[in-house]
N, C-alpha and C positions, 0 to 999 in steps of 0.2 A: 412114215406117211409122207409123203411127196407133198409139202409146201408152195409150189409152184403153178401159176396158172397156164392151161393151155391156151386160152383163149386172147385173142392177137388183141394187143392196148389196151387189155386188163390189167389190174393194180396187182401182183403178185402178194400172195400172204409170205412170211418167213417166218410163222409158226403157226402149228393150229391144235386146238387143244385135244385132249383126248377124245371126246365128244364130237368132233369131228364138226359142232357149231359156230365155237369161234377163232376168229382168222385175228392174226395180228402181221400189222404194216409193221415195216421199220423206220415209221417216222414217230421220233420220240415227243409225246406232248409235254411232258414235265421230267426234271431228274434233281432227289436228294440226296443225301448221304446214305441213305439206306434202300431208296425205292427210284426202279423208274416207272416212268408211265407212257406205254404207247398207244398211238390208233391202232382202232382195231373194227372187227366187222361183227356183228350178229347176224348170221345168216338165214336164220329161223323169222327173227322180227324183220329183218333187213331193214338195220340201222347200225349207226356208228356207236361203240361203246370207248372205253378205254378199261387196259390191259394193263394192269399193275405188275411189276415182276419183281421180285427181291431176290439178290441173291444169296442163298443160304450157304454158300464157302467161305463166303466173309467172316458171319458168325461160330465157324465151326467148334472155337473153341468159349464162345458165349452163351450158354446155356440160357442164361436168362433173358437175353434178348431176342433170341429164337424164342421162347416162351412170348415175351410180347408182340412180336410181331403175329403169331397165330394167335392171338388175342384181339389181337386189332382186327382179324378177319370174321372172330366169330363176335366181335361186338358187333362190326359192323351188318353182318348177316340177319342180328335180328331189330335192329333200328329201321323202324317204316315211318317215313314224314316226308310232306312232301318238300321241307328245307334241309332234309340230311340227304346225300348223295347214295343214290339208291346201289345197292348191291343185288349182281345178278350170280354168280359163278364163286367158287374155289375152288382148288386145287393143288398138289404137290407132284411137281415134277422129279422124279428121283434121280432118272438119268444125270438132267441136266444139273437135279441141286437148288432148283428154283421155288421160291414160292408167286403163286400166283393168283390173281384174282382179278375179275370181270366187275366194272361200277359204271354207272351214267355216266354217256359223256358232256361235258355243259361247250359246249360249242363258243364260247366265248371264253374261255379261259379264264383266270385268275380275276379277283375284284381290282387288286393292287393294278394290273395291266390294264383292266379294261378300264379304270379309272384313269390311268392316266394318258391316256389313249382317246379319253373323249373328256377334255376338259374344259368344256361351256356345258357347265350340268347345273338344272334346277334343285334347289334345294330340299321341293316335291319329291324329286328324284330321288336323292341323299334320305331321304325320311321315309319312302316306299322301302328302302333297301334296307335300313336298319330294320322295321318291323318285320320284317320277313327274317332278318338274321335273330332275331329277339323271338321270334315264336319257335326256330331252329332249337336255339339254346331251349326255351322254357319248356319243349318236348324232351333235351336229354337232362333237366334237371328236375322233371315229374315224371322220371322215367323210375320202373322200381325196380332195383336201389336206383337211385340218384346217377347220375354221369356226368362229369364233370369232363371236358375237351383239355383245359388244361395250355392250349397252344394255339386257342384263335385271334388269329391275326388276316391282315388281308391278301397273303399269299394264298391261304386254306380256305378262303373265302370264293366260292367258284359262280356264275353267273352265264345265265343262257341271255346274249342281250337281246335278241329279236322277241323275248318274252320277258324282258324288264326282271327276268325271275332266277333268286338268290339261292343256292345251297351251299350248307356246310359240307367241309370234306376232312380229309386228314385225321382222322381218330386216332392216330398211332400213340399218340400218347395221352387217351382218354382215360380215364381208371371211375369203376366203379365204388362205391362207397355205402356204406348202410348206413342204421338211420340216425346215426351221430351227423350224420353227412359232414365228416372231418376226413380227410385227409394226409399221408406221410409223401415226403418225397420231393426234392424242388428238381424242377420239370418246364423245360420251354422255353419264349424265344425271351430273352431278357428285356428287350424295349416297349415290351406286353403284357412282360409280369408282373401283377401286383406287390405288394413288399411284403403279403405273410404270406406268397409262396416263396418268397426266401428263409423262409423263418420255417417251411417246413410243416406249418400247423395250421389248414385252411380249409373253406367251405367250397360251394358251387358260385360263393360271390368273386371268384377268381376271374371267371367267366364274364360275370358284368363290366370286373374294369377292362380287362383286355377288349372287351365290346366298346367301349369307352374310347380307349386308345383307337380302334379301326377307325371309328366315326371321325375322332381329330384327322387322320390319316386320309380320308375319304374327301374332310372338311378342306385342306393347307395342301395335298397332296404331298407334305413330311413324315417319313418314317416320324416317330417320338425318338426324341433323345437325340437324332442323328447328330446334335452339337458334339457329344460325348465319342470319343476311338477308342474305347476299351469297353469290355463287361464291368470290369473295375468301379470304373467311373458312372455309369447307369444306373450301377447298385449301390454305389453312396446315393446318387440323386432319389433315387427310387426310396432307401431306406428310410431317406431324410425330408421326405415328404415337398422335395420342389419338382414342382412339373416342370415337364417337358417345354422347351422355349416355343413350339407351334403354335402351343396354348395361345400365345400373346396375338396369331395370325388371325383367332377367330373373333370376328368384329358383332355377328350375330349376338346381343345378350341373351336369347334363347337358346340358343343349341350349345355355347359356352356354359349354360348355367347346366346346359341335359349333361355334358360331356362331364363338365363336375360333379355332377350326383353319380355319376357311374364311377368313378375316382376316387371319393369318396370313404372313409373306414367307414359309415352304416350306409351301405349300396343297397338301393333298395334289390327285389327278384327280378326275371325278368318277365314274368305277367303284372310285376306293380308297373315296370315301367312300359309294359304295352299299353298301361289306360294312363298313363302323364299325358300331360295338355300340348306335349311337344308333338303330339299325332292328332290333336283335335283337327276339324277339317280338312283331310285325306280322304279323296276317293277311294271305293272301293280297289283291290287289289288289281294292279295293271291295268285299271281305265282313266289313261292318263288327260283323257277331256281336254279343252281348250286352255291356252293358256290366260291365268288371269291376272288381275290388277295386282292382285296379290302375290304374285310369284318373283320372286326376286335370282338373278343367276347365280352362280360362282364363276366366275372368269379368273382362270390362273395360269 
């Protein structure tokens, strides 16, 4: 198929999928070890998606990781919320060897970016954004079986900013669980992980600390841990139950006490902690009203 536009000062596609709907640019939005992610077009909706593409010669001789990554495309295919990143498309390119898949695109890119990218933010702000990431979670963890993400932090934390409005993304290393809701396997970014998923033997409250850690992150705009250059060293601190030195950044005694309950060995869920008093007086979702006496900034 000819990728190519005729049409003079048109954006040219350089791929288009079999379906003949969606175009992919070659400008890449994100790239990790295993995925990239470009723009791309829906020509049907006519709007912007993004274009997941993995390539599957990497894996050739990992069977099991080729196993999760199409795992990761049919978990995602059937998760519907409006804070998980909605999935349009899959597909297997054979020629090329590719895997690929069509998801929402959040026009503001990553939380971690656009946090720090607009840093005189009210704390309203910071509390809109956690509830929205806490109803995300409390959908894949009354999801049946259970889902557990396993790896949120605020790079996978995606955000449309001209709509104030939060989605999860990155499920590549979610695992579902039945109804021991236990889990095997240590998994994820180390300055996010709780200390019994070192140990291998864990619930869906894995989820609330690393929820924990983003909020300090959101709070100090510090990675946790960043004091620590090794994994080494992380997971002595992590094992040994001292927190992260940002901790000491947050002057708030309310949101230092919320970030400790999430930290926590008895972490509450995350529907207890959608009704904590740390959300009491929040307008409704993205009616961000006038500012008032009671709002205080973060300037960092």
């Amino acid at each position: 198929m000819d990728t190519s536009s005729d049409d003079k000062g048109s954006e040219p596609f350089v791929e288009i999928d079999s379906t003949g709907r969606y175009g992919r640019y070659c400008e890449l939005l994100g790239a990790g070890a295993v995925k990239k992610v470009y723009r791309a077009f829906d020509q049907v909706e006519g709007k912007e998606v993004a274009w997941n593409q993995i390539s599957l010669k990497k894996f050739s001789k990992d069977e099991a990781m080729i196993k999760r990554l199409y795992y990761e495309v049919e978990l995602l295919s059937n998760l519907k919320n409006e804070h998980i990143i909605d999935f349009h498309h899959s597909w297997t390119d054979t020629e090329k060897k590719t895997l690929n898949f069509i998801t929402e695109a959040c026009v503001s890119g990553c939380l971690r970016d656009y946090r720090r990218k607009h840093r005189h933010l009210s704390i309203i702000a910071v509390k809109k954004w956690c509830r929205q990431i806490l109803k995300g979670l409390e959908y894949l963890h009354l999801h049946d079986p259970c889902i557990i993400h396993r790896d949120l932090n605020c790079s996978n934390i995606f955000i449309n900013g001209n709509l104030g409005q939060i989605k999860i993304g990155d499920l590549g290393l979610a695992t579902m669980v039945g109804e021991s809701h236990r889990a095997h396997s240590m998994i994820g970014t180390p300055e996010f992980m709780a200390p019994e998923l070192y140990e291998e033997n864990y619930t869906e409250k894995v989820d609330i600390y690393s929820f924990g850690m983003c909020l300090l992150e959101m709070i100090t705009l510090d990675i946790p841990y960043s004091e620590c250059d090794s994994v080494a060293k992380i997971y002595k601190k992590v094992t040994s139950g001292i927190r992260p030195k940002a901790l000491d950044k947050v002057r708030d005694p309310q949101v230092k006490g919320f970030i400790e309950k999430c930290l926590g060995s008895a972490r509450p869920s995350a529907s207890e902690l959608l009704q904590d008093p740390f959300f009491e007086g929040l307008d409704d979702e993205y009616d961000y009203g006038n500012v008032t006496s009671g709002l205080y900034m973060l300037h960092l």
